[in-house]
N, C-alpha and C positions, 0 to 999 in steps of 0.2 A: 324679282325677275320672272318667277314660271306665272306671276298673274299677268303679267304684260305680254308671257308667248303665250299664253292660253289662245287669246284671240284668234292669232295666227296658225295655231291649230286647227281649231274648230271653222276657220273658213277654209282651208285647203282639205279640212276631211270631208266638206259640204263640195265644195268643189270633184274632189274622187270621187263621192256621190252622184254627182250630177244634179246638186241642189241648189241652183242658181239663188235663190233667191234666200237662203239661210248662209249663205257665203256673203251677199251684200248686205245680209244685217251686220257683220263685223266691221263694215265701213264706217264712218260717220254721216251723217247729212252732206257736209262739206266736203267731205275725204276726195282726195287726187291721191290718183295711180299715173307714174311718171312708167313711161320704159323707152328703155337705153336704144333701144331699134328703132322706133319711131320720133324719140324725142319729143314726144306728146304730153302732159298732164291731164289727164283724163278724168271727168265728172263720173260720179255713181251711176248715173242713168247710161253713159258711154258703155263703163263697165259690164253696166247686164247685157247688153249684145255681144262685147268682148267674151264674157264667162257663158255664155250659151254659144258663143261659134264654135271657144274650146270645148264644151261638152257635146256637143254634135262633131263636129272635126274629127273627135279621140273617144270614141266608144269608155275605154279602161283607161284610166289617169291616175297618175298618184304621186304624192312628193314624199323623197326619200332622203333617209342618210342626212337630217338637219343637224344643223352645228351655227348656236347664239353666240353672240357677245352682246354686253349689255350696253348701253348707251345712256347718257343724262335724259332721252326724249322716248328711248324705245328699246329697239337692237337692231343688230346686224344679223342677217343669216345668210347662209348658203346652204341650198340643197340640192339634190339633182330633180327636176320634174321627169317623170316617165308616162309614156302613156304607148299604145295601140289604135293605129287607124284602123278603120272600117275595112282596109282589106286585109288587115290581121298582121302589119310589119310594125315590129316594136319600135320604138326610139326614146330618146332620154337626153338629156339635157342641162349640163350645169348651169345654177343661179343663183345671182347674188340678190338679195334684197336689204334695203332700208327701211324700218318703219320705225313711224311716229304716234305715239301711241298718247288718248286722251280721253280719260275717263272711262277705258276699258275697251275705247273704239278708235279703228286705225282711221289715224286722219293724213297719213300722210303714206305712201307706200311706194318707193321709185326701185325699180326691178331691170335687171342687167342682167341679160341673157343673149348668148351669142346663139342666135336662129340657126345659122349656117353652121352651128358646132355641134350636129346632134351624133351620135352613137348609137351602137345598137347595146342598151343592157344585158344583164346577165340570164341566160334561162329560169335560174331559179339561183335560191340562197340568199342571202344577207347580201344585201348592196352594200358597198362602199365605192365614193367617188372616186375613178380613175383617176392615179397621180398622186391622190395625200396620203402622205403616211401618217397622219393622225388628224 
């Protein structure tokens, strides 16, 4: 299981980076990103305008407080995304994701996230998602 989330690490910490394009080597050639707000499946080429709006959009970004399960193709996770607009008001985010995992590269990635459910995170400390107790 930690080689199948590796992936999924190393593109959301390219992503905090603002490293568009070492975040879409984690995809596959084929790889589709579904998301729940749009109801779209989105090509990799989609993607790189998607992951460069949010890297301009949100100056500081980051995905916190992750929690796996495994799955026969991949896992599940939820984490909260955080990030910092450009005129410096925090927000953050819970989400769920699916990924489909092959040959070390996400080929499938559908993401559920309520846009309109953002918050404002914690000043400082250890995040934890508002609401789970574990």
């Amino acid at each position: 299981m930690s080689d199948q989330g590796s992936v999924i690490d190393r593109m959301f910490a390219a992503l905090a980076a603002g490293e568009v394009e070492a975040a879409l080597a984690c995809l596959s050639d084929e790889a589709k990103v579904w998301h729940g707000f749009d109801r779209l499946a989105h090509d990799k080429e989609a993607m790189r305008a998607q992951y460069r709006g949010l890297v301009d959009s949100f100056p500081e970004r980051d995905f916190v407080d992750a929690r796996r399960q495994a799955t026969p193709t991949g896992f599940v996770q939820q984490h909260v995304m955080t990030a910092t607009t450009s005129s410096g008001q925090r927000k953050a985010w819970p989400v769920c994701i699916v990924v489909r995992i092959e040959n070390g590269l996400i080929t499938r990635l559908d993401e559920y996230i309520d846009r309109a459910g953002a918050f404002e995170p914690p000043a400082n400390g250890a995040f934890v998602t508002p609401g789970l107790d574990d």
